[in-house]
C-alpha positions in Angstrom: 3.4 -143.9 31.4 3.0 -147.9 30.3 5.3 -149.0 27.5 3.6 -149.3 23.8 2.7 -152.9 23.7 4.1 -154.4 20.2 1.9 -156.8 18.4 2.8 -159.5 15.9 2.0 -159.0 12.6 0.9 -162.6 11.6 -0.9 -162.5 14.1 -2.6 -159.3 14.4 -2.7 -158.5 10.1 -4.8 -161.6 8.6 -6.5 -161.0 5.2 -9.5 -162.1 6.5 -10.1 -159.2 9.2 -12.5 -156.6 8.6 -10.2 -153.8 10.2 -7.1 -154.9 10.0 -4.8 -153.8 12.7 -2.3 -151.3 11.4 -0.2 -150.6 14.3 3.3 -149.6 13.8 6.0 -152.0 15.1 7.4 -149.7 17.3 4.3 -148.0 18.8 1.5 -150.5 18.8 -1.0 -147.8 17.9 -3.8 -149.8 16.0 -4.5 -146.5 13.8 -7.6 -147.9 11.6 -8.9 -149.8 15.1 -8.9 -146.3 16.8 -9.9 -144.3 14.0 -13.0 -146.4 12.7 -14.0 -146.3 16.9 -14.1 -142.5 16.7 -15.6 -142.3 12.9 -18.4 -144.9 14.8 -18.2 -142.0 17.6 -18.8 -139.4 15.4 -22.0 -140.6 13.8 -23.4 -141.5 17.4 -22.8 -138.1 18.2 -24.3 -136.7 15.0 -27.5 -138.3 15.7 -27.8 -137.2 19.4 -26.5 -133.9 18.6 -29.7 -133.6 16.1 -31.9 -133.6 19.1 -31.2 -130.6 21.0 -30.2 -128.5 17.5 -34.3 -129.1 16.6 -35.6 -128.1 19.6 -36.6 -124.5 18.0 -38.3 -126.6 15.7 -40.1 -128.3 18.1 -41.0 -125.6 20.6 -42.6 -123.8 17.7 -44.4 -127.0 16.1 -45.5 -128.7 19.9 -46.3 -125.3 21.6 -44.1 -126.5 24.4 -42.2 -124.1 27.1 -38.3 -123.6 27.7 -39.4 -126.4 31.0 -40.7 -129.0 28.6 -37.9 -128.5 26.6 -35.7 -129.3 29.6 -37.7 -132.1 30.4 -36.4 -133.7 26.7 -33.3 -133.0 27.0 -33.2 -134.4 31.2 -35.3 -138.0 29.5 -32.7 -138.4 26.9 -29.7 -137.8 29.1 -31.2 -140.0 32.5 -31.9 -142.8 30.1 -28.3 -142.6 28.3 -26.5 -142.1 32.0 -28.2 -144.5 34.3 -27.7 -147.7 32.1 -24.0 -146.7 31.1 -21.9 -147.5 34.3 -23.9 -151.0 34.6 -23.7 -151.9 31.2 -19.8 -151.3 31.8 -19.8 -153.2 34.6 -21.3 -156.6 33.5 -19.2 -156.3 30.0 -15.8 -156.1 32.3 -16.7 -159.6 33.5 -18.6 -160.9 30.3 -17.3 -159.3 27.4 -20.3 -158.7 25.1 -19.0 -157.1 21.7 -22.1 -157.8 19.3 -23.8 -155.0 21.9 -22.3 -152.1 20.2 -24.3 -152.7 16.2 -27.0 -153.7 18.3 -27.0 -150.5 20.7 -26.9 -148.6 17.4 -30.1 -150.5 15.8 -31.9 -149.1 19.1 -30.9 -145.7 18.2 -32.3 -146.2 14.6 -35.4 -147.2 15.7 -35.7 -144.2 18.1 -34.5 -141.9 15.4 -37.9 -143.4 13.3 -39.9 -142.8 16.5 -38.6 -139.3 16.8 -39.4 -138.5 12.6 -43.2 -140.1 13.5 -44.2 -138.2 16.9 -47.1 -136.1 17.0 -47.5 -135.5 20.5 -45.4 -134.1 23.3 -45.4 -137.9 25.2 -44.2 -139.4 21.8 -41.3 -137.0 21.9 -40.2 -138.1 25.2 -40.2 -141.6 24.3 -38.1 -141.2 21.1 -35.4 -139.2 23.2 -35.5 -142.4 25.9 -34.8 -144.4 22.8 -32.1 -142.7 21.7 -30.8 -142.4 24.9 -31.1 -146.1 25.3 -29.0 -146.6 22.2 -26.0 -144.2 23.4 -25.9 -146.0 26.7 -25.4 -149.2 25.1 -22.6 -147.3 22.7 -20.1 -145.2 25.0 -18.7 -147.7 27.1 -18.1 -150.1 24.4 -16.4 -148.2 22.4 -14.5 -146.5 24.8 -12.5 -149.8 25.9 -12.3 -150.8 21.7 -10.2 -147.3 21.8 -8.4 -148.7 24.8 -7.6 -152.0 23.0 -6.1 -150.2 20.1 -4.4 -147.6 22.2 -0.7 -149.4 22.6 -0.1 -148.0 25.9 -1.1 -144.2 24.5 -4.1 -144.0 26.4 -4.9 -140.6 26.2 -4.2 -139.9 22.7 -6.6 -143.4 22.2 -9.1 -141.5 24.1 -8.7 -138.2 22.6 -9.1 -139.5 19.2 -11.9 -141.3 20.0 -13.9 -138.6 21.9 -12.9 -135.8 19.0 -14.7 -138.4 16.8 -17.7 -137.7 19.3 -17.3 -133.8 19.2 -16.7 -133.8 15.5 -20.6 -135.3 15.2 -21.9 -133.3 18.0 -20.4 -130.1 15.5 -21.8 -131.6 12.6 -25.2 -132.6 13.9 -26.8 -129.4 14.3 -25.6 -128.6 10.5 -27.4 -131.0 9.2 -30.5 -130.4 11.4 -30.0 -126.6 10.5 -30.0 -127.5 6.5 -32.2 -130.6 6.5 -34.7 -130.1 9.1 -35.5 -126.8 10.0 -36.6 -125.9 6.6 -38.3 -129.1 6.1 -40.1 -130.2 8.8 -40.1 -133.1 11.9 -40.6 -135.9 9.2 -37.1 -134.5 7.2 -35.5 -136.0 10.4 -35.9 -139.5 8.5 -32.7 -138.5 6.5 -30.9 -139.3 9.6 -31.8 -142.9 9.9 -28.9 -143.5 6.8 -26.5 -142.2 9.5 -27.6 -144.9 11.7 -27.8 -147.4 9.2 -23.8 -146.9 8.3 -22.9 -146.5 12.1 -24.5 -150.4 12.1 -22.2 -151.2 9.3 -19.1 -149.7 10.9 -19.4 -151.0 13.8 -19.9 -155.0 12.5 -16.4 -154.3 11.2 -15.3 -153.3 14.3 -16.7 -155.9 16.5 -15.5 -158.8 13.8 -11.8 -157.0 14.5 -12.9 -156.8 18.6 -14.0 -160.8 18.6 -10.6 -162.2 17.0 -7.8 -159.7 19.0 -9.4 -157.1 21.3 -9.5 -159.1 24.5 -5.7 -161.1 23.9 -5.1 -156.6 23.6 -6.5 -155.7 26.9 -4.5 -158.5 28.8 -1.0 -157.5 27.1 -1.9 -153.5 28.6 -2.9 -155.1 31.3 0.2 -156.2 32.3 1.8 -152.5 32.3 -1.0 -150.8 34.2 -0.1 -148.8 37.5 -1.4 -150.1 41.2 -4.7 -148.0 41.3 -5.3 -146.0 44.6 -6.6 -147.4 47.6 -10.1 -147.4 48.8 -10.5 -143.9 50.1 -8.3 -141.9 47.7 -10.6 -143.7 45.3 -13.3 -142.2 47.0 -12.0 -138.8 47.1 -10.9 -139.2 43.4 -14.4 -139.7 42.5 -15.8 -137.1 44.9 -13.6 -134.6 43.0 -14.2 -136.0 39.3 -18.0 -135.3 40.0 -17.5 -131.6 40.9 -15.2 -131.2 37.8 -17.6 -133.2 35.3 -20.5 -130.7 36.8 -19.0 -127.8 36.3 -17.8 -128.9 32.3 -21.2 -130.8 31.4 -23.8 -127.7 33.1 -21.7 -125.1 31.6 -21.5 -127.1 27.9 -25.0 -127.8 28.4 -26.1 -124.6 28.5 -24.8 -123.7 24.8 -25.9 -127.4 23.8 -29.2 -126.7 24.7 -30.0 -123.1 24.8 -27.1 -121.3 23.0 -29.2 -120.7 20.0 -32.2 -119.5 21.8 -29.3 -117.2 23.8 -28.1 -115.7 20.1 -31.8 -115.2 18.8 -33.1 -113.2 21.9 -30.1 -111.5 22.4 -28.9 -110.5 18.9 -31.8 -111.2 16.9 -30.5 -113.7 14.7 -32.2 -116.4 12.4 -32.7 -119.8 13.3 -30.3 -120.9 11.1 -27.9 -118.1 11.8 -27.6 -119.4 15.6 -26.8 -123.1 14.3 -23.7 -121.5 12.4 -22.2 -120.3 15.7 -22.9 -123.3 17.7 -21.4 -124.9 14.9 -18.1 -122.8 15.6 -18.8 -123.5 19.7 -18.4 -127.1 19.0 -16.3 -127.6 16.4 -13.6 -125.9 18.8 -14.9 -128.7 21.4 -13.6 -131.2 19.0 -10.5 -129.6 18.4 -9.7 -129.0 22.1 -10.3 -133.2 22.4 -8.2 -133.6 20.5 -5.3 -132.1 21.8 -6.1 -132.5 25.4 -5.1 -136.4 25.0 -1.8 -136.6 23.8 -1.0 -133.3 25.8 -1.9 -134.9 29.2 0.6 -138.1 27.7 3.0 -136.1 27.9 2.6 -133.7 31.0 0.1 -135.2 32.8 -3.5 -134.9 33.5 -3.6 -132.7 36.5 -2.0 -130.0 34.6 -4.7 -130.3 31.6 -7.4 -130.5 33.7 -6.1 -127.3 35.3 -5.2 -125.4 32.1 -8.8 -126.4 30.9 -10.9 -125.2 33.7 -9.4 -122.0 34.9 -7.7 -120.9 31.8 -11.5 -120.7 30.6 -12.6 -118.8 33.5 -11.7 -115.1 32.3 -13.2 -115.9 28.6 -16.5 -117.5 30.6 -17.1 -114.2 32.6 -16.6 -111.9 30.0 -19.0 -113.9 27.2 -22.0 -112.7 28.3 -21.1 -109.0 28.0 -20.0 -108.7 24.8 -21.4 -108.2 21.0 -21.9 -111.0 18.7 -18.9 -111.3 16.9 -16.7 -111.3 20.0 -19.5 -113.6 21.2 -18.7 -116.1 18.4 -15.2 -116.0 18.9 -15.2 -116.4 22.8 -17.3 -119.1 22.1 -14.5 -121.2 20.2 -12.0 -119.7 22.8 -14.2 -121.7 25.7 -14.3 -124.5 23.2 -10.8 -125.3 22.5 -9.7 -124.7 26.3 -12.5 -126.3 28.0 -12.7 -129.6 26.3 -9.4 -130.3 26.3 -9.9 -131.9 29.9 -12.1 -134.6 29.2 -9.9 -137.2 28.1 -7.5 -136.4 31.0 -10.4 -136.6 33.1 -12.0 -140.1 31.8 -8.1 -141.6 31.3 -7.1 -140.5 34.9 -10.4 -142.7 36.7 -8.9 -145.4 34.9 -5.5 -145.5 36.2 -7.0 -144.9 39.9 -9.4 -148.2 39.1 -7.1 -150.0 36.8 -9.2 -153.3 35.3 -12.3 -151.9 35.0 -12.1 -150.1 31.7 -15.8 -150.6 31.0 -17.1 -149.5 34.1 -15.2 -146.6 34.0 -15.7 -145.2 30.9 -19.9 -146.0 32.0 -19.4 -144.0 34.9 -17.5 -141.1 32.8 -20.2 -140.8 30.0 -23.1 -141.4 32.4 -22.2 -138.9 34.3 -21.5 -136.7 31.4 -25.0 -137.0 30.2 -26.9 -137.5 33.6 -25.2 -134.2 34.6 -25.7 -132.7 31.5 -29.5 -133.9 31.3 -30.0 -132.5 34.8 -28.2 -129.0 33.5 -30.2 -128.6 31.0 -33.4 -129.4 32.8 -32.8 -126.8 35.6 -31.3 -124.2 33.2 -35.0 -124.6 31.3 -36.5 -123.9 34.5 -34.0 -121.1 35.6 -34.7 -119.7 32.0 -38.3 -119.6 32.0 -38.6 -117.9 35.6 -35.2 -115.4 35.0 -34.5 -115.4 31.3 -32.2 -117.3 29.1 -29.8 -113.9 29.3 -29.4 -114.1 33.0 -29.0 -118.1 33.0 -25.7 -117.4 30.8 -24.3 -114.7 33.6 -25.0 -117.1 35.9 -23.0 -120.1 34.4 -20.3 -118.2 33.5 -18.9 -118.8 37.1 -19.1 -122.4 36.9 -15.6 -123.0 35.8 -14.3 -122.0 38.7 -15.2 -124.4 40.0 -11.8 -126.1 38.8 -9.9 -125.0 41.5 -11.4 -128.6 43.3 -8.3 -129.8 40.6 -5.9 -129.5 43.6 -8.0 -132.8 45.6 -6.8 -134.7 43.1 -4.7 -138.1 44.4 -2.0 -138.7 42.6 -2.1 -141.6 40.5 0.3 -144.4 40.3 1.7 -146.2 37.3 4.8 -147.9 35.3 
């Protein structure tokens, strides 16, 4: 592992900073830089987190099937995955850090579209907004975590990614209290989350535009070799199996976890949100251990802990009653996600200098493969049932055992 990169404090600590830099002397860990990234994080992921936890709602309100629900879910995700990687991509060579409060002005305006809709079309185009917004967000952020990270990349990455699951928990609250019993135009409320992610992120680029780049080159100068051309290859080749098996199988209780609990337990609207609640507030948790864990044993073994230590709990979920539902539910949670970090952290020590395009190709792929999940799951739910779609995912993590392709990464 690199060696924390120490900053100077008259350097890095003006007055006149917005976030000042509060790393440690011995660590380098810019604690306020990382945590106001995540806290930025965790209100993106509130507001796309909204989406999915109304689509009861909007089912009811639109007369729409479990396909056009997909179809949603697959416009918001495309949109948010395709422009990620080259949004990454052309920031690695131009550095653009006013993009992230104005990424998050786009999602504002989608979130207004998406309060305003009254027809099925005018749905779609708020979730391409939004998606729009998130694209312009992830990779951004991701390499502002890496700048305050001090050499501990994975715990920089975990932190900011629990920030992420921590709104994607909190998000279908909020819909569950604020919209559900109020209607499409209560989703208003959620432009103030918007509004402050703007705010924070200002901060955060002021703090980004004086220090973040003169960061980057200091870790620059511990980072490992990379692997050649076709272990990269391979690398990705197997990332993309692993990322498909996490993101279809978290899709499915993203999406369609509440309409799993209602048909198959009878519960309430509001009752289902609860559990999904629990589902991924244990994703958040599971973040944010899996970072500084894979520091210090590596990411192969977290990434094999997290897919086929799930496995047994994934079989057995959709066989049980509801309460052992609910708690194999945060069971998946904790152990699954803890992978992701390890996972997004590892393709950047194969492609070392290309922090931006990395983290683009890690979160598009999150979201295109979760958008294309939940789209076929819609479909596979409408023709078979939204029971048998959960028997049938519950061998995805198995998928894991692809873990052992993995090149070995090299590094200081």
């Amino acid at each position: 592992m690199s060696k924390p990169v120490q900053d100077s404090p008259a350097r890095d600590e003006p007055a006149t900073v917005a976030i000042a830099d509060h790393a440690t002397p011995h660590q380098g860990f810019a604690v306020r830089v990382v945590g106001a990234a995540a806290f930025a994080h965790l209100l993106n992921d509130l507001i796309q987190a909204m989406l999915p936890a109304i689509f009861p709602m909007l089912k009811g309100d639109f007369d729409l099937d479990f396909g056009q629900i997909g179809v949603i879910a697959l416009t918001y995700q495309i949109t948010a995955s395709l422009l990620q990687p080259w949004i990454g991509l052309y920031t690695d060579r131009r550095p653009l850090p006013w993009l992230l409060p104005t990424g998050m002005a786009v999602t504002f305006v989608g979130v207004g579209v998406l309060a305003m809709a009254h027809s099925y079309a005018m749905l779609l185009v708020a979730a391409a907004i939004v998606g729009v917004g998130s694209a312009t967000f992830h990779p951004e952020a991701s390499r502002v975590a890496r700048m305050g990270s001090g050499g501990r990349f994975g715990t920089a990455q975990s932190t900011f990614q629990v920030g992420g699951n921590t709104g994607s928990a909190i998000g279908p609250l909020l819909a569950a209290a604020i919209v559900i019993p109020h209607g499409q135009s209560a989703i208003a409320w959620f432009l103030l989350v918007a509004a402050l992610a703007v705010f924070v992120l200002l901060r955060l680029t002021n703090w980004t535009v004086v220090h973040g780049q003169a960061r980057l080159t200091r870790l620059a100068v511990n980072r490992g070799t990379g692997l050649p051309r076709g272990k990269v290859v391979q690398a990705i080749a197997v990332v993309a199996v692993l990322m498909f098996a996490k993101f279809v199988y978290i899709a499915s209780f993203t999406s369609y976890f509440t309409f799993y609990l209602i048909e198959r337990f009878g519960v309430s609207v509001q009752q289902s949100q609860v559990v999904l609640f629990l589902f991924l507030g244990a994703i958040a948790l599971g973040t944010f251990a899996g970072g500084p864990i894979g520091d210090r044993i590596g990411r192969k073994a977290v990434i094999w802990i997290s897919f086929l230590g799930v496995a047994p709990f994934a079989l057995a979920l959709p066989h049980v009653g509801l309460a052992m539902t609910a708690i194999l539910a945060v069971v998946i949670g904790l152990v699954m996600s803890s992978a992701f970090a390890a996972l997004v952290v590892y393709a950047q020590e194969a492609v070392p200098g290309r922090v931006g395009m990395v983290s683009g190709v890690m979160f598009g792929l999150m979201f295109g493969i979760g958008g294309i999940g939940a789209a076929a799951l819609g479909q596979l739910a409408d023709a078979r049932g939204i029971v048998w779609v959960y028997q049938l995912t519950a061998f995805l993590p198995l998928l894991g055992v692809a873990t052992a392709l993995l090149p070995r990464t090299e590094r200081h």
